[in-house]
N, C-alpha and C positions, 0 to 999 in steps of 0.2 A: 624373530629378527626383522626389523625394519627394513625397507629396499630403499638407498638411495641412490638417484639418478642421475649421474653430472648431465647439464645439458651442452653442453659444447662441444661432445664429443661428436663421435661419426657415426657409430652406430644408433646412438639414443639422441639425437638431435632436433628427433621430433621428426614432423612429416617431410617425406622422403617423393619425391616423383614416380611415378608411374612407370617401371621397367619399360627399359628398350627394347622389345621382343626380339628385333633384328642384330642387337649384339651377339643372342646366341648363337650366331655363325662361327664368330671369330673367338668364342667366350674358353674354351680347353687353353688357348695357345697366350688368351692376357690372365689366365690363371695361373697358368704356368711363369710366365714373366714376373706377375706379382711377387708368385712364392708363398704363396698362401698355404699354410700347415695347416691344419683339423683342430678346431677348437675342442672336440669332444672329448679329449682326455691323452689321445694315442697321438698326436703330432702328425699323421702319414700326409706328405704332398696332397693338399686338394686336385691339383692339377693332372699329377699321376694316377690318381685314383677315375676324376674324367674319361681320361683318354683310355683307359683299360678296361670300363662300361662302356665307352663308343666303339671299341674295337668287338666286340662280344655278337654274337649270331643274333637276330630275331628283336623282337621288342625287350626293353629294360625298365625297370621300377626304379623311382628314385623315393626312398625311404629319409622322411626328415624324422629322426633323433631327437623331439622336443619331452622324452618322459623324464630325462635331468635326473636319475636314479641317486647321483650322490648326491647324500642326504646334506652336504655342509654348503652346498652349490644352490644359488636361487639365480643366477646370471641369464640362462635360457626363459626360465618365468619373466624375470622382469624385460627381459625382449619381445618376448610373444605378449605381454600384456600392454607395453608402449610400443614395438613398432610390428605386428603380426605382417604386413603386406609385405616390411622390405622380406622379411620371413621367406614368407609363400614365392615371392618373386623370384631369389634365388633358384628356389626351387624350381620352380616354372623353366628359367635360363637353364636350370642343369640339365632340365628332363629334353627340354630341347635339341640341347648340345647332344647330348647322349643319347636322341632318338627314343626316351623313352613313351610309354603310352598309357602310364599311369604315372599318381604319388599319391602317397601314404604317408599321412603325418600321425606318429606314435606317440600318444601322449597317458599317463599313468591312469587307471580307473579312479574317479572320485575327484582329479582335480577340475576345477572349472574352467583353466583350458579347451576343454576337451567340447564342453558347448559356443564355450568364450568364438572359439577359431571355427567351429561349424559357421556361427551364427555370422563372423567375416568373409568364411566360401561365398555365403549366399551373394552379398555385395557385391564377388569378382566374377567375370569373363574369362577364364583364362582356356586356353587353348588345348590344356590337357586336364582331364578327371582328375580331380581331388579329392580326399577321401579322409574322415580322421578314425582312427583305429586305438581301441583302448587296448591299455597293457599290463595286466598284472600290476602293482606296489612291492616288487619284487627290486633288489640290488642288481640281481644279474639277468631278470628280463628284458631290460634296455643294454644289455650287451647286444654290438651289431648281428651276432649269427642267431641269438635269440628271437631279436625280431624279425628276420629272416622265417625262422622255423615256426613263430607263431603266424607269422601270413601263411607260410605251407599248409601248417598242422593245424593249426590252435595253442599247441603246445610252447611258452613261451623259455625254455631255455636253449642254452647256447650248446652250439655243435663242435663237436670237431674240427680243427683247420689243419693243410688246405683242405678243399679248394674255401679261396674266402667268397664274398660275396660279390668282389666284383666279377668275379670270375664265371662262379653258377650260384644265383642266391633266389630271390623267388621264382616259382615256376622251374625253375631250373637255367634261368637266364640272367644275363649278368647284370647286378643291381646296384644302384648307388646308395649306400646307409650313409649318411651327413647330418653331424649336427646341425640343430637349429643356427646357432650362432655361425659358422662355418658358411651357408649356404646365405644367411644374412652379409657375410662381408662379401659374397659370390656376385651378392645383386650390385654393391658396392663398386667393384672391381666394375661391371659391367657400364657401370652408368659416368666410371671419373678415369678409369683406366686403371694400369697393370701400374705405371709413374706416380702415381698421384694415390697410389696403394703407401708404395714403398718411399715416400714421404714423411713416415711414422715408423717406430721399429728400430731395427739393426737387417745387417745383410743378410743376415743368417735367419734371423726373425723380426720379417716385415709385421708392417701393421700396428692396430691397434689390438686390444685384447678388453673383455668381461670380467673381472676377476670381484668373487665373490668373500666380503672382509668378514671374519665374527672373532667373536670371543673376547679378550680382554682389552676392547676398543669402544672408546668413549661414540665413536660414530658407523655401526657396523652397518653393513650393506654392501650394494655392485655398485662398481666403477667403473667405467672406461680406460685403460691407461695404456700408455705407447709399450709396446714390447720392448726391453733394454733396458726400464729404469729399473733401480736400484731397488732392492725388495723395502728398504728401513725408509726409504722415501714413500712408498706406498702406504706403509703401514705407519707414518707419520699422517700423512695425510688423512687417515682413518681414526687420528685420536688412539694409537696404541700406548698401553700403559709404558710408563720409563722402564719401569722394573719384572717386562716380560720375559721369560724365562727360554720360549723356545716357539716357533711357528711350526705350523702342521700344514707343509705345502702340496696341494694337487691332492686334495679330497681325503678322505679318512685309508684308502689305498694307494696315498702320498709315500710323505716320508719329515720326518721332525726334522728341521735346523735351525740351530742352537741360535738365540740373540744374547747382546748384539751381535755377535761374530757374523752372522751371514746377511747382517744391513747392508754388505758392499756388495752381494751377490746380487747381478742382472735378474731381474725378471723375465728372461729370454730361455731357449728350445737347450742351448748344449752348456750355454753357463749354472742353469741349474742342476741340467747332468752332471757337469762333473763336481758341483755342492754336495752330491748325493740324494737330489729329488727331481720327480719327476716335476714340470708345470701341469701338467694335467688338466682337466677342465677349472684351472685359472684360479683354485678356490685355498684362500688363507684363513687359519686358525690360531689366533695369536695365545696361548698358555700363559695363564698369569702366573706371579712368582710364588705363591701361596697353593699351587697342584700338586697332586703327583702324575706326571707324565707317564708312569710305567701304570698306575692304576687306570689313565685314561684308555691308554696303549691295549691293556686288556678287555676293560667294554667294549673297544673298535675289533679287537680280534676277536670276542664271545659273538659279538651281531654279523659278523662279516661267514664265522662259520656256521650261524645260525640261517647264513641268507643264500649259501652253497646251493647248487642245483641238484650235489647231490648223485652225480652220475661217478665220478671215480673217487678213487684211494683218497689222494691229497685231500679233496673237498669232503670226502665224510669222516675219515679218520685222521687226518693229518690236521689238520684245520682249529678241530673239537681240542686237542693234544696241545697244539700250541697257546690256544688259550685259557686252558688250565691250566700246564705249566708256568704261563705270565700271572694267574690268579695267585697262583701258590705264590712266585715267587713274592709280590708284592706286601701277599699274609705273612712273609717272615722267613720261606723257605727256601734256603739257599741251594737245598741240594740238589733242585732240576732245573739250575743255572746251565749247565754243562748239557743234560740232555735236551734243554730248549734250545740250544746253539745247536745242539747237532738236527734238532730236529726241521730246522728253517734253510740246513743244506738239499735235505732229505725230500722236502715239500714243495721248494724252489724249479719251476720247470718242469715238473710232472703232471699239472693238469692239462683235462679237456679242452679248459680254457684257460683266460690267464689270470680268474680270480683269485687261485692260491697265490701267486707269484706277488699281487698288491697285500695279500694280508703278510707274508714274509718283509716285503719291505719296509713296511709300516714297524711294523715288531720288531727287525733288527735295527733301524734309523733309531729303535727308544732305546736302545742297549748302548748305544753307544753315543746318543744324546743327555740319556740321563745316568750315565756311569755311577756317578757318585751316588745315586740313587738306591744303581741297581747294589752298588758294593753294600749300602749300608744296609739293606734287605735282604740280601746274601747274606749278611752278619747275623743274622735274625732279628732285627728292626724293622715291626710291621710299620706301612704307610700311613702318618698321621693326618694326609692331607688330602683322605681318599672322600671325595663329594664336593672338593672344592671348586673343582669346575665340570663342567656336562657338556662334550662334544657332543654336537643335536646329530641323531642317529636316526629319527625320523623323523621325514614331511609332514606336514603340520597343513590341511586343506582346509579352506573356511568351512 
């Protein structure tokens, strides 16, 4: 996938000034004004997550999120590749605010990142220890309690919650985990205000957003685009084929909705909820009309239980279950239609973490996006249109 860059935006605008180190006073309370939500997949107030690491005993870590684990998301690459500083400066602002006395930037083994952004520390001054920290090529080691436990341990997966991380995370002290992007619009907020945030967006969901376009679009890549607009506006904008079948919104641990029917749906925090998808880390998969969505739907559930941690039920037996049942059904067989439904109640909310929970919603949003699909496979009508398209399942590093 090509990366392109609008340049007019806010985030990708090109060179950016030099952090206000002294906003970080005032920096919890224009975050909170903004309304700024977590680009990294989960939505949680930026701002509440601040004040709940300031409030914490002793010294805090603020941990930046640039490993971009899903695999259909390049939006944090192409940030940390054109604007690294406003990056780091966030961060810098947050650690401040929050009294931290280190940051740890997480970024995947093997990608060049990982020297790319060393070799930017060296350039800066900044006031508190920087550090970049490689992470597993793992799905769920860039879960936040993951890299939590691999700064503790080594070990990089994900822990039980609570306590989360703001709470007690490294060292046993309360930690800031933020993504890349997230801590980029933090530097933003700092240097134009909490107004001049919510100038773009809706009330509910300020801002702009990264959202990363592939699949059956004549111009795939990241954009920049106001939180609120219209999903078919975006994906017009991207060169989407006329006769797309269905999008894959908020990563492969999304959820399908159907085109055109959901071109009217905002690209916003609660109007995608209630489409039935998460936004999630911003990223769109447009399906062309010549797929099969329930075959796609299975590859995404075979690699998603393939990439479990592996610590409970759901993620070693439930996981493996759901995506044979989806193989099966696709090959023709109808008859564990019924115990694949039952099994996505069963799976739903029982893990460690909340990797079972995305591969459930992904697998149910295709049941009942590609109905007609799923009835004529049910009938025993294997899927003729199984290769037709390749959700990218994994990072691709020069």
């Amino acid at each position: 996938m090509t990366t392109r860059l609008d340049t007019e935006g806010r985030l990708l605008a090109g060179n950016h000034d030099p952090a206000p180190l002294g906003a970080a006073e005032g920096l919890i309370d224009a975050v909170e004004r903004a309304g700024l939500r977590g680009r990294g997949g989960a939505g949680f107030p930026t701002g509440r997550k601040l004040r709940a690491v300031a409030a914490g005993r002793g010294p805090a870590t603020v941990v930046v999120n640039a490993c971009e684990g899903e695999p259909v998301s390049a939006k944090d690459h192409a940030l940390l590749t054109r604007a690294p500083h406003l990056v780091l400066d966030g961060a810098v602002l947050a650690a401040l605010a929050v009294r931290a006395h280190r940051i740890v930037v997480c970024v995947h083994e093997g990608d060049p990142l990982g020297p790319a952004l060393t070799a930017v520390l060296a350039t800066r001054h900044d006031p508190v220890p920087v550090r970049v920290r490689a992470v597993p090529r793992r799905y769920v080691a860039s879960e936040e309690s993951a890299l939590v436990n691999l700064i503790n341990t080594g070990d990089a997966r994900p822990t039980s919650r609570p306590p989360r991380p703001d709470q007690r995370g490294v060292g046993g002290r309360a930690t800031l985990v933020s993504n890349a992007e997230t801590l980029a619009q933090v530097a933003l907020i700092a240097r134009h205000g909490a107004d001049w945030f919510r100038t773009a967006g809706t009330a509910e969901s300020p801002g702009t957003t990264l959202v990363t376009i592939g699949g059956a679009v004549r111009d795939p890549g990241v954009r920049e685009v106001a939180l609120g607009t219209p999903l078919g506006q975006v994906l017009e904008h991207a060169g989407a084929a006329a006769d797309a079948q269905a999008v894959l919104v908020g990563g492969i641990a999304g959820a399908w909705l159907p085109l055109p029917a959901a071109a009217a749906v905002p690209l916003a925090h609660r109007e995608l909820h209630e489409a039935g998808a998460p936004l999630g880390v911003g990223a769109l998969y447009v399906l062309p009309a010549r797929a099969c969505g329930l075959a796609e739907t299975a590859r995404i559930a075979g690699f998603l239980a393939g990439e479990s941690a592996a610590q409970c039920g759901p993620c070693m037996f439930g996981l493996p279950a759901l995506a044979d049942d989806l193989t099966r059904v696709v090959g023709g067989d109808g008859t564990v239609v019924a115990r694949l439904r039952h099994r996505l109640g069963v799976v739903e909310g029982r893990g460690a973490c909340r990797h079972p929970d995305g591969a459930v919603r992904v697998t149910r949003s295709a049941l009942d996006v590609f109905a007609d699909d799923l009835a004529r496979h049910a009938a025993g009508r294997p899927c003729v249109h199984i290769g037709q398209a390749r959700v990218p399942l994994r990072r691709r590093y020069p």
